[in-house]
N, CA, C and O atoms as a GROMACS GRO file, in nm:
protein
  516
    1UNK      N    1   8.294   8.520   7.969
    1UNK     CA    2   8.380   8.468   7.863
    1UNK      C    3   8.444   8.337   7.910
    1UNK      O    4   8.427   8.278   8.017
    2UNK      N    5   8.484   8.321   7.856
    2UNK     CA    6   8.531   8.127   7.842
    2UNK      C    7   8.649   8.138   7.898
    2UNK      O    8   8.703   8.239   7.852
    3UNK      N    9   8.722   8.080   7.980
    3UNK     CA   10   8.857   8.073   8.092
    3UNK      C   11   8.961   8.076   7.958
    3UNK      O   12   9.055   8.155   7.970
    4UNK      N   13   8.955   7.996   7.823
    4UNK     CA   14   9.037   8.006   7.746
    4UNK      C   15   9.054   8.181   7.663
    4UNK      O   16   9.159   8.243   7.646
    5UNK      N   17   8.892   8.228   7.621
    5UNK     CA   18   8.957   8.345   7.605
    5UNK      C   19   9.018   8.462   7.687
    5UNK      O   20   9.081   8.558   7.641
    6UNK      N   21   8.987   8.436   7.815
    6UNK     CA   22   9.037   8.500   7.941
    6UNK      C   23   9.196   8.482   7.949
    6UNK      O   24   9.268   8.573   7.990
    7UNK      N   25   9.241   8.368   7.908
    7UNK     CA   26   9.410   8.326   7.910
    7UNK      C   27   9.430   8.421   7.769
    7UNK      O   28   9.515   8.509   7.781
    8UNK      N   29   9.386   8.416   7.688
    8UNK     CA   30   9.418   8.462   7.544
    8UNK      C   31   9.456   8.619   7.596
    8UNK      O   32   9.565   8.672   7.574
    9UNK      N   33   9.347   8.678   7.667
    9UNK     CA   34   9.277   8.822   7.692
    9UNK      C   35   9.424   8.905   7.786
    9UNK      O   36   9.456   9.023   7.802
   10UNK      N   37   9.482   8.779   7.830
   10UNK     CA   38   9.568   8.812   7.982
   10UNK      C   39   9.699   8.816   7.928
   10UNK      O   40   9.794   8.875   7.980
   11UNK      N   41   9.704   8.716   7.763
   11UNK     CA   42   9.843   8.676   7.700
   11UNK      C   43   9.893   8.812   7.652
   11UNK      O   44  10.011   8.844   7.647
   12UNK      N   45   9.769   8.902   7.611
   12UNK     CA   46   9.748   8.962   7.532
   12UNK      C   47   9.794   9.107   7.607
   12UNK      O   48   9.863   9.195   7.554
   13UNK      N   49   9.756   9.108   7.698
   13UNK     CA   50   9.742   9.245   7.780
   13UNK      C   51   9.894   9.245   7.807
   13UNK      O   52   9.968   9.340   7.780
   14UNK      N   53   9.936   9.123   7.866
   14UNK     CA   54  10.059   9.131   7.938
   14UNK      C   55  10.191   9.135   7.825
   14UNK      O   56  10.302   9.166   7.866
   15UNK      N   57  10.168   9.098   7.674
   15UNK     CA   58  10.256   9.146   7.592
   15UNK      C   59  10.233   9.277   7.549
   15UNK      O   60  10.325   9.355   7.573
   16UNK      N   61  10.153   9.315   7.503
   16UNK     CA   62  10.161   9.464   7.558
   16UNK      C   63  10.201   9.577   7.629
   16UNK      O   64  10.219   9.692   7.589
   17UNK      N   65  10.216   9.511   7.779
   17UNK     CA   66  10.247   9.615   7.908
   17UNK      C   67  10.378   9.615   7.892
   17UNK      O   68  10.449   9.707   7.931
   18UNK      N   69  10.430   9.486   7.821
   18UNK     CA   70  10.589   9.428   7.858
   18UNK      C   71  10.644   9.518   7.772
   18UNK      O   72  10.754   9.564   7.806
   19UNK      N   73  10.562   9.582   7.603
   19UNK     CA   74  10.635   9.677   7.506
   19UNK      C   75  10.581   9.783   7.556
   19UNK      O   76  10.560   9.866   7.467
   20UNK      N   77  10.551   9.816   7.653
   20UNK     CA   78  10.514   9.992   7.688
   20UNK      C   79  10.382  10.056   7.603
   20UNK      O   80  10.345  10.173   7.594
   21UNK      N   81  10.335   9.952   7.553
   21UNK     CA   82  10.186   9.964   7.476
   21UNK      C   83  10.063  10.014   7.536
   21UNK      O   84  10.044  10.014   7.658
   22UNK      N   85   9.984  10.055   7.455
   22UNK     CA   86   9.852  10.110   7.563
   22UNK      C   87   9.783  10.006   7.487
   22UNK      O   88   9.813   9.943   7.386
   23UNK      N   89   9.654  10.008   7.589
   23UNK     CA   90   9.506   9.910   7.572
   23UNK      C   91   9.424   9.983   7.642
   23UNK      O   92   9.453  10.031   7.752
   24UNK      N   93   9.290  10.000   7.570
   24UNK     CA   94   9.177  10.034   7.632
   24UNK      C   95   9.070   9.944   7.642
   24UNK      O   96   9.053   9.870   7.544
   25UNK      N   97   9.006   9.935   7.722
   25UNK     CA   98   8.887   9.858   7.738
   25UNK      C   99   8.749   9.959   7.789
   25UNK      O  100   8.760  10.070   7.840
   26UNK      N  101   8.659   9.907   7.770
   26UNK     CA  102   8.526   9.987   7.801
   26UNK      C  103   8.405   9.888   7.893
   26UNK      O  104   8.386   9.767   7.883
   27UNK      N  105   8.371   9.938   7.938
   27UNK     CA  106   8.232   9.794   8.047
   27UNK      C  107   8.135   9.928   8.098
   27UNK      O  108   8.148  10.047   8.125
   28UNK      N  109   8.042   9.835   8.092
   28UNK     CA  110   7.928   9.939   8.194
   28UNK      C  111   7.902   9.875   8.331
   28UNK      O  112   7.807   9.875   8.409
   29UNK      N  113   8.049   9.809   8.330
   29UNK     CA  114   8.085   9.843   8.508
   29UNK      C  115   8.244   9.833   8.528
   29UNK      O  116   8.335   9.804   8.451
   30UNK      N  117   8.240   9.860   8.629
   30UNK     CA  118   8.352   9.848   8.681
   30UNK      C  119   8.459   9.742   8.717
   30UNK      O  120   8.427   9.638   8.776
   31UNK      N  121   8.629   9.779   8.669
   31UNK     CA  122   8.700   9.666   8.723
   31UNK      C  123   8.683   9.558   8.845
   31UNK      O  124   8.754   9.458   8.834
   32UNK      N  125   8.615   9.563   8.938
   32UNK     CA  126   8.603   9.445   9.011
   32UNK      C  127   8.460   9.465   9.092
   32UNK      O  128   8.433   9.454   9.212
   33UNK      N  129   8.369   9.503   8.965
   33UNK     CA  130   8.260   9.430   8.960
   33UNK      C  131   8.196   9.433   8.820
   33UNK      O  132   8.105   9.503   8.776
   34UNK      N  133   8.292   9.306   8.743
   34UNK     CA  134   8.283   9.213   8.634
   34UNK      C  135   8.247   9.057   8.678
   34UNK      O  136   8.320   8.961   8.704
   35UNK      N  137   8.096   9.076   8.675
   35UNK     CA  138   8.078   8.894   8.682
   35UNK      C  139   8.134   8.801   8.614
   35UNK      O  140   8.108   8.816   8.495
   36UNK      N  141   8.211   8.695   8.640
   36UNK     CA  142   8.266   8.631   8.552
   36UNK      C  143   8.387   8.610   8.507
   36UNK      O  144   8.412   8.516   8.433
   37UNK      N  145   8.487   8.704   8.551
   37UNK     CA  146   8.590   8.739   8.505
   37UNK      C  147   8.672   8.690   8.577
   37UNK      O  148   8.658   8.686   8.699
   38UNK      N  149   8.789   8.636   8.503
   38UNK     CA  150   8.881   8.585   8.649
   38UNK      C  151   8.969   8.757   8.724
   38UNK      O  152   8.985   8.875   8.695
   39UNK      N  153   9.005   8.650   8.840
   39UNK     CA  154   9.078   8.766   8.926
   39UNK      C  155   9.226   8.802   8.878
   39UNK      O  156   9.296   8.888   8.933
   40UNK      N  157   9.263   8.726   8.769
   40UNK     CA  158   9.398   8.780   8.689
   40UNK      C  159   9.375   8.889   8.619
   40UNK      O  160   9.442   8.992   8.628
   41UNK      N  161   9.271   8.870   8.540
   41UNK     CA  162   9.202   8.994   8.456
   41UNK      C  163   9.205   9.105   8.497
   41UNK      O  164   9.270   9.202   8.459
   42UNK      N  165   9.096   9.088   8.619
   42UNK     CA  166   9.082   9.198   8.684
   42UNK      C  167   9.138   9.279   8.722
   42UNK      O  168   9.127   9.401   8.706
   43UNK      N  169   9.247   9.184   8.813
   43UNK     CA  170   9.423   9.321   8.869
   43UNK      C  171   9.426   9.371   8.738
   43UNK      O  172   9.376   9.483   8.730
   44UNK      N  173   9.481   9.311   8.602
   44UNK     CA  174   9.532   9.370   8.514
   44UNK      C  175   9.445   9.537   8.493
   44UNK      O  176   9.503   9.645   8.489
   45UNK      N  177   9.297   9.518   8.481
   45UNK     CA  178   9.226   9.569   8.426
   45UNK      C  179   9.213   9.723   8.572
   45UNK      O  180   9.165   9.835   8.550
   46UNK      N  181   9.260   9.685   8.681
   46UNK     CA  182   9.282   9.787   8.771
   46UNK      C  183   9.436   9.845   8.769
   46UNK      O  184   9.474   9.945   8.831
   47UNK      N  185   9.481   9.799   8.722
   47UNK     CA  186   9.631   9.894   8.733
   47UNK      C  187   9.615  10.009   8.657
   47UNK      O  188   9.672  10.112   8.694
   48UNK      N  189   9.523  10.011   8.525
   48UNK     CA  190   9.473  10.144   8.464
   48UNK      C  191   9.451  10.229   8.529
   48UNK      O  192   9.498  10.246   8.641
   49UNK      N  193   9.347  10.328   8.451
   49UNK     CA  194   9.291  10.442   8.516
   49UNK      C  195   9.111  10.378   8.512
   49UNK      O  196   9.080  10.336   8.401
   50UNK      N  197   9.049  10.373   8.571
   50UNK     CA  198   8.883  10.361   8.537
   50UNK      C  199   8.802  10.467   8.522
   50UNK      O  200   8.813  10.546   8.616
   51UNK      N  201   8.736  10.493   8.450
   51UNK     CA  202   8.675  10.642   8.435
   51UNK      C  203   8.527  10.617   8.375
   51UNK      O  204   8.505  10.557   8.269
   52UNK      N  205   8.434  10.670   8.455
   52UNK     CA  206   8.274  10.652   8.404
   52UNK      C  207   8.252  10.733   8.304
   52UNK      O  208   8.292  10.849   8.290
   53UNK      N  209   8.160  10.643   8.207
   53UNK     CA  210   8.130  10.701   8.103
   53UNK      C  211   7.999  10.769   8.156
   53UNK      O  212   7.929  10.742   8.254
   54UNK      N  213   7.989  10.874   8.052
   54UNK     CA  214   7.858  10.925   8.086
   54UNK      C  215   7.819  10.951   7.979
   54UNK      O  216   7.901  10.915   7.893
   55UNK      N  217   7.695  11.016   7.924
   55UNK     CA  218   7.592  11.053   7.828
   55UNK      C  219   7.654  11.174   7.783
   55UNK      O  220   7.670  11.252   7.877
   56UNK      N  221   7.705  11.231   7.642
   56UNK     CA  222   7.720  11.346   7.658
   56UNK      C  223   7.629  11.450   7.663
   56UNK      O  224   7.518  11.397   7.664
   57UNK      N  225   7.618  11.584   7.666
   57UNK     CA  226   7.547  11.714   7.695
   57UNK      C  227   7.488  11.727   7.558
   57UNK      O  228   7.529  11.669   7.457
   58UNK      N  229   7.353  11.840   7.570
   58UNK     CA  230   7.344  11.832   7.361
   58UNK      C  231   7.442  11.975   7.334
   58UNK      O  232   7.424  12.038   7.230
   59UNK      N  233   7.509  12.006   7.400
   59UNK     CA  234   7.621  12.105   7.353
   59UNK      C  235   7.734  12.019   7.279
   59UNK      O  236   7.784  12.047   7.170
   60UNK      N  237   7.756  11.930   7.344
   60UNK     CA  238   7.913  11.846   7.310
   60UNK      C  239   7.843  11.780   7.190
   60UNK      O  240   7.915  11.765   7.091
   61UNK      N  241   7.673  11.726   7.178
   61UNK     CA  242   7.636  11.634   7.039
   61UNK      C  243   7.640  11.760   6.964
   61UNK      O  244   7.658  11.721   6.848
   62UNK      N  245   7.633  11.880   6.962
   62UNK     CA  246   7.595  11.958   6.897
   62UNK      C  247   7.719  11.983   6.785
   62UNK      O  248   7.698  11.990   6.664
   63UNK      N  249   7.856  11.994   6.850
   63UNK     CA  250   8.006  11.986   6.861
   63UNK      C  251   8.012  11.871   6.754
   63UNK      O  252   8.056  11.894   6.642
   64UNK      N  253   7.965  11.744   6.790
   64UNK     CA  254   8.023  11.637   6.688
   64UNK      C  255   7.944  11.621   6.628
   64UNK      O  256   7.940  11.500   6.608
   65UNK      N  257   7.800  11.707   6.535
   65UNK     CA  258   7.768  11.723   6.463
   65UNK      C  259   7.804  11.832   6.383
   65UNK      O  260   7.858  11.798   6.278
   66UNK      N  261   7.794  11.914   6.395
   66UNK     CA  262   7.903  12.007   6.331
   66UNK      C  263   8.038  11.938   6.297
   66UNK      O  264   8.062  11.960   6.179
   67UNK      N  265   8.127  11.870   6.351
   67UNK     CA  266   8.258  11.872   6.343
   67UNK      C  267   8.222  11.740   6.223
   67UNK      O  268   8.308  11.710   6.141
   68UNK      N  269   8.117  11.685   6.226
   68UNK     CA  270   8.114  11.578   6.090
   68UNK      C  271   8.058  11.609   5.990
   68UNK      O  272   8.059  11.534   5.892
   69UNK      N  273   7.990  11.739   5.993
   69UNK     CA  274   7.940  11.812   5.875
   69UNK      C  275   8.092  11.844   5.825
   69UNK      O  276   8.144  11.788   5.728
   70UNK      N  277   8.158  11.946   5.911
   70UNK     CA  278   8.274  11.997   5.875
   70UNK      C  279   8.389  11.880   5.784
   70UNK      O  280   8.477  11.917   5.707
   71UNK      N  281   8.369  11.797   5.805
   71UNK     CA  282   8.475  11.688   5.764
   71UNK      C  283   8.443  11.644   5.627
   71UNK      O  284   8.514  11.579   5.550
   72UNK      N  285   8.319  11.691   5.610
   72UNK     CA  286   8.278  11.656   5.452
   72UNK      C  287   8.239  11.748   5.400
   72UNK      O  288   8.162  11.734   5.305
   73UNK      N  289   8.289  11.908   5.456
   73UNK     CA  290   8.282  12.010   5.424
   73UNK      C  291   8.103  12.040   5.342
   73UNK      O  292   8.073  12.076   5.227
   74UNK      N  293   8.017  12.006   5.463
   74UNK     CA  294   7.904  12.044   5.483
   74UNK      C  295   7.884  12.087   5.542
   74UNK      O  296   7.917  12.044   5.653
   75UNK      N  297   7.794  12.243   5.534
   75UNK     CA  298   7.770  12.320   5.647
   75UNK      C  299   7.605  12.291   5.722
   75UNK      O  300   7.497  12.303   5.665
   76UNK      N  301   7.627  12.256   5.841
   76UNK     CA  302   7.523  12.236   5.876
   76UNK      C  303   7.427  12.337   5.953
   76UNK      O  304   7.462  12.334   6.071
   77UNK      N  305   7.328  12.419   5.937
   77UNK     CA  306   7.252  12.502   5.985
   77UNK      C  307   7.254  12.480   6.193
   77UNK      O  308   7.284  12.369   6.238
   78UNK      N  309   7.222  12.587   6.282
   78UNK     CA  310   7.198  12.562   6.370
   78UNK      C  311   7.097  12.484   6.402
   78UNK      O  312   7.105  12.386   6.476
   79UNK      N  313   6.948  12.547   6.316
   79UNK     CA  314   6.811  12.506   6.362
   79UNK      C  315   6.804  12.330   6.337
   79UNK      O  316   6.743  12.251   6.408
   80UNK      N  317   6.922  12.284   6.159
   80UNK     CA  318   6.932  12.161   6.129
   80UNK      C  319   6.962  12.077   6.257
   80UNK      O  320   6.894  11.981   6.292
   81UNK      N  321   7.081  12.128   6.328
   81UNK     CA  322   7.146  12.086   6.438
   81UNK      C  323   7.008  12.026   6.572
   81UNK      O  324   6.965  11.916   6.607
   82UNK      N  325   6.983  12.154   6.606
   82UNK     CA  326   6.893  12.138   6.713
   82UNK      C  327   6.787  12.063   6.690
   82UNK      O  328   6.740  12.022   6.797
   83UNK      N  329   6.727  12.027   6.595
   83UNK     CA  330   6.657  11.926   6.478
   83UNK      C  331   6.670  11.785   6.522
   83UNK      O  332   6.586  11.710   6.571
   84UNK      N  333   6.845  11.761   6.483
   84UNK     CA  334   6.853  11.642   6.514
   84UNK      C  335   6.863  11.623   6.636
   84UNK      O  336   6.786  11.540   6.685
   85UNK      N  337   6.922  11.666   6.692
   85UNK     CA  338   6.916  11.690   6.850
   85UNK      C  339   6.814  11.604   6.942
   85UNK      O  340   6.831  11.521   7.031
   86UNK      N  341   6.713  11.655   6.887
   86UNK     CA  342   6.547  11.599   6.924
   86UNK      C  343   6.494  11.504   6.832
   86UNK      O  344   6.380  11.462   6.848
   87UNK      N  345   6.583  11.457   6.714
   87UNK     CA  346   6.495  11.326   6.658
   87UNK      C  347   6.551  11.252   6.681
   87UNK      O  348   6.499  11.187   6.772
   88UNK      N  349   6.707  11.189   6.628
   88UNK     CA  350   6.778  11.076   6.623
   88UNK      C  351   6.857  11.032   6.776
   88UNK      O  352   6.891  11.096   6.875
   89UNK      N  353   6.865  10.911   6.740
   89UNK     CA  354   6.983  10.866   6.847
   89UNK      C  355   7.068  10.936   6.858
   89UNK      O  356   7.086  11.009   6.761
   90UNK      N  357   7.182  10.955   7.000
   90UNK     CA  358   7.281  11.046   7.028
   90UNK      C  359   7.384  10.941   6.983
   90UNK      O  360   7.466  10.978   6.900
   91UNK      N  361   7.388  10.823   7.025
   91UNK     CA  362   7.507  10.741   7.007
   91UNK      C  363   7.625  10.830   6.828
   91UNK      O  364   7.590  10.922   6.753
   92UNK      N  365   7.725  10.766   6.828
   92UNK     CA  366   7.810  10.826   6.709
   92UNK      C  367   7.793  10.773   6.600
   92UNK      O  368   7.808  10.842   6.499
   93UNK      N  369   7.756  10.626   6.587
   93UNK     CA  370   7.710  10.555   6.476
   93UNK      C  371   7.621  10.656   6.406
   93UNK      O  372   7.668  10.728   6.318
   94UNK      N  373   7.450  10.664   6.455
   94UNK     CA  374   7.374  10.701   6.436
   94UNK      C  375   7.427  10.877   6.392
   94UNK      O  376   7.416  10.899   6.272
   95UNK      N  377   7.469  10.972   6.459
   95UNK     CA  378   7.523  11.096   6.441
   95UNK      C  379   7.593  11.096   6.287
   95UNK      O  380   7.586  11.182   6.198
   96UNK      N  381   7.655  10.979   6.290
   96UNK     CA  382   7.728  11.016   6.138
   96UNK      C  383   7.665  10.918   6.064
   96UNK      O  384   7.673  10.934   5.942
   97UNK      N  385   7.606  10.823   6.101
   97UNK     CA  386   7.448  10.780   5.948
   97UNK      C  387   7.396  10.939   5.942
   97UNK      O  388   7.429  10.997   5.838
   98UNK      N  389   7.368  10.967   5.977
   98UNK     CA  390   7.262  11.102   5.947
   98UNK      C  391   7.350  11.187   5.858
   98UNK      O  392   7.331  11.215   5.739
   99UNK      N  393   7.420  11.211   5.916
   99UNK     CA  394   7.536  11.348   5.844
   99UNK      C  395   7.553  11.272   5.760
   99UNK      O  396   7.532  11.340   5.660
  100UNK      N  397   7.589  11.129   5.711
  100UNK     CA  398   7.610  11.076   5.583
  100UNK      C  399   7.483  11.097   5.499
  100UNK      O  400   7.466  11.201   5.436
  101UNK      N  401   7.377  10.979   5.500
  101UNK     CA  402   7.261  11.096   5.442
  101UNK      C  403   7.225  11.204   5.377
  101UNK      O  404   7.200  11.211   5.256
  102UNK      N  405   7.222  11.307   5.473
  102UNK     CA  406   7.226  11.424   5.473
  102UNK      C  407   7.282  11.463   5.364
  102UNK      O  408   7.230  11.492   5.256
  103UNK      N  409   7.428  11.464   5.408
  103UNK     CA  410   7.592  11.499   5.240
  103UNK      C  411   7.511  11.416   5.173
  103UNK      O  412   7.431  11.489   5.114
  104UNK      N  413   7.497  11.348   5.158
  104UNK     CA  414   7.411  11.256   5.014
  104UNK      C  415   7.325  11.302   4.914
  104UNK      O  416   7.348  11.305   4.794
  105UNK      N  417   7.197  11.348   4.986
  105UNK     CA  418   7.064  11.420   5.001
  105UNK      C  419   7.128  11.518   4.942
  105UNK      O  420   7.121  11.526   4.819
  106UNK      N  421   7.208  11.619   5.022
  106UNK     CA  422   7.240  11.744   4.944
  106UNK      C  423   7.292  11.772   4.823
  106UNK      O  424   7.258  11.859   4.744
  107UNK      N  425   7.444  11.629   4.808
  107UNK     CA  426   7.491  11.666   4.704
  107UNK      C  427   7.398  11.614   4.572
  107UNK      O  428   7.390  11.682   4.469
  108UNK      N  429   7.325  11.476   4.590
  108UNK     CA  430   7.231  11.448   4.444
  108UNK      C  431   7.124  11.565   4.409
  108UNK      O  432   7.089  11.570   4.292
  109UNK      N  433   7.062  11.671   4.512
  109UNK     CA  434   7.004  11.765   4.491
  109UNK      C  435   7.090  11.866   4.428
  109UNK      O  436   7.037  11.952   4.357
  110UNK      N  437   7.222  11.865   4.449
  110UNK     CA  438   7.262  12.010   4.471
  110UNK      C  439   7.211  12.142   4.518
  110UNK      O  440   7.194  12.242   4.449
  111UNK      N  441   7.192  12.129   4.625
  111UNK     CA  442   7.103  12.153   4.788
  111UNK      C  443   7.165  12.197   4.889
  111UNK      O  444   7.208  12.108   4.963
  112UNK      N  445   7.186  12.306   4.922
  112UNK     CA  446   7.230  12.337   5.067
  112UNK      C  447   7.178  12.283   5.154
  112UNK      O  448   7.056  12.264   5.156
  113UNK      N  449   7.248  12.251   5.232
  113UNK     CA  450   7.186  12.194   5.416
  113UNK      C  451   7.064  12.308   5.431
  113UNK      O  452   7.093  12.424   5.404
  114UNK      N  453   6.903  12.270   5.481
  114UNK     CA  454   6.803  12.363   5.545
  114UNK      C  455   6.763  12.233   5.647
  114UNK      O  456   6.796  12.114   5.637
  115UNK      N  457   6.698  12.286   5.725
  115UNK     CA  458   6.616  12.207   5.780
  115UNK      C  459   6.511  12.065   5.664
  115UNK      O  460   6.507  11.942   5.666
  116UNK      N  461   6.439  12.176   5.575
  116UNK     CA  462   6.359  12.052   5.471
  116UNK      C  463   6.432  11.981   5.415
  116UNK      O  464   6.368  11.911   5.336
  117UNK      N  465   6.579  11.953   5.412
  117UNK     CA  466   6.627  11.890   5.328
  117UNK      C  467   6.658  11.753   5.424
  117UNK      O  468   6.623  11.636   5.407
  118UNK      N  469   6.727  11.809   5.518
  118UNK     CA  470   6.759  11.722   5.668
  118UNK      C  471   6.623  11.607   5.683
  118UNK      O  472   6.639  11.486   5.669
  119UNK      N  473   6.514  11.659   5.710
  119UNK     CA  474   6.389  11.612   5.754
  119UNK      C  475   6.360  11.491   5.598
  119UNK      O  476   6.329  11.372   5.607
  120UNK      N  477   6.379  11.556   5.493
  120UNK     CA  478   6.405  11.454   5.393
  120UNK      C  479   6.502  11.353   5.370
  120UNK      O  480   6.483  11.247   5.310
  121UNK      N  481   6.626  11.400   5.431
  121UNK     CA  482   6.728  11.289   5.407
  121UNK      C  483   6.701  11.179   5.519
  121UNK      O  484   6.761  11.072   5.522
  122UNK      N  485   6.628  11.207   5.587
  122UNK     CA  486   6.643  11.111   5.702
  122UNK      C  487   6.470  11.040   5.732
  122UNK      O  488   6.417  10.995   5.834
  123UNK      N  489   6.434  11.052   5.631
  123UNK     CA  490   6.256  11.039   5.595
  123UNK      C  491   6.191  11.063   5.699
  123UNK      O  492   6.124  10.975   5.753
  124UNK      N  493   6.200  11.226   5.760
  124UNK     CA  494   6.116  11.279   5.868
  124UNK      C  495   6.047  11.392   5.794
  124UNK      O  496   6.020  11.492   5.861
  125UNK      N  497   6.020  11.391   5.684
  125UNK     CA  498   5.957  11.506   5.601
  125UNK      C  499   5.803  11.547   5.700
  125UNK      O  500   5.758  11.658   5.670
  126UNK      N  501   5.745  11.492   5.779
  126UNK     CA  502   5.625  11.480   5.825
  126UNK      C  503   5.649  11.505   5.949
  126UNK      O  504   5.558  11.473   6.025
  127UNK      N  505   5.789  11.575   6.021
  127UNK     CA  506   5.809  11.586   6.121
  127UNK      C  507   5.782  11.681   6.161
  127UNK      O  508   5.811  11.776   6.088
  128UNK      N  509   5.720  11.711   6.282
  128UNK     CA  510   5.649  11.847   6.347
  128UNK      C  511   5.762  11.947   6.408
  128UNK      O  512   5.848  11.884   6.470
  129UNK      N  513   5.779  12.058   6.405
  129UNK     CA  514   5.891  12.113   6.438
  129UNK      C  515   5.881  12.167   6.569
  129UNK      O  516   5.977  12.225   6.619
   0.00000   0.00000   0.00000
């Protein structure tokens, strides 16, 4: 980033800390090994906590598929679950395109969640199980 948005980035952090504010930031690395970054940043960005992200489990995707069926008070089948599991991206974007879909698919049918409906909302009708 550009030394000016780095001053902006630092103006920013440090009015913050001054009101007892939180900030999060995310990198797929670590506070001081950010190429590029000045070394003001960086202290700032180490006085936090740093914590590695990881991939979640397909128990926990399993969890926030369900829990976004639930939110649009769609029930989603297990086998639907384990379904997507093995087709789509894990990321959350992708998790709730689908479940959007899906509620879509179901309600213009007026259609319970099955597996064939899933495989249709998401144009995998041809998908091998």
């Amino acid at each position: 980033a550009s030394a000016s948005a780095q001053e902006k980035l630092h103006f920013i952090y440090n009015s913050l800390a001054a009101k007892k504010r939180r900030i999060a930031f995310a990198s797929s690395r670590s506070p001081d090994n950010l190429p590029g970054v000045a070394d003001f940043l960086v202290s700032r960005f180490q006085w936090g906590i740093a914590i590695p992200l990881r991939p979640i489990d397909d128990r926990a995707t399993a969890g926030i598929i369900k829990k976004l069926g639930e939110d649009l008070n769609l029930d989603v089948p297990d086998i639907a679950i384990a379904f997507l599991l093995n087709r789509i991206p894990r990321d959350f974007q992708s998790l709730h395109d689908a479940i959007d879909r899906i509620n879509r698919q179901s309600y213009q049918q007026k259609r319970k969640v099955t597996l064939a409906l899933v495989k249709e909302a998401l144009g995998l009708a041809s998908a091998l199980d």
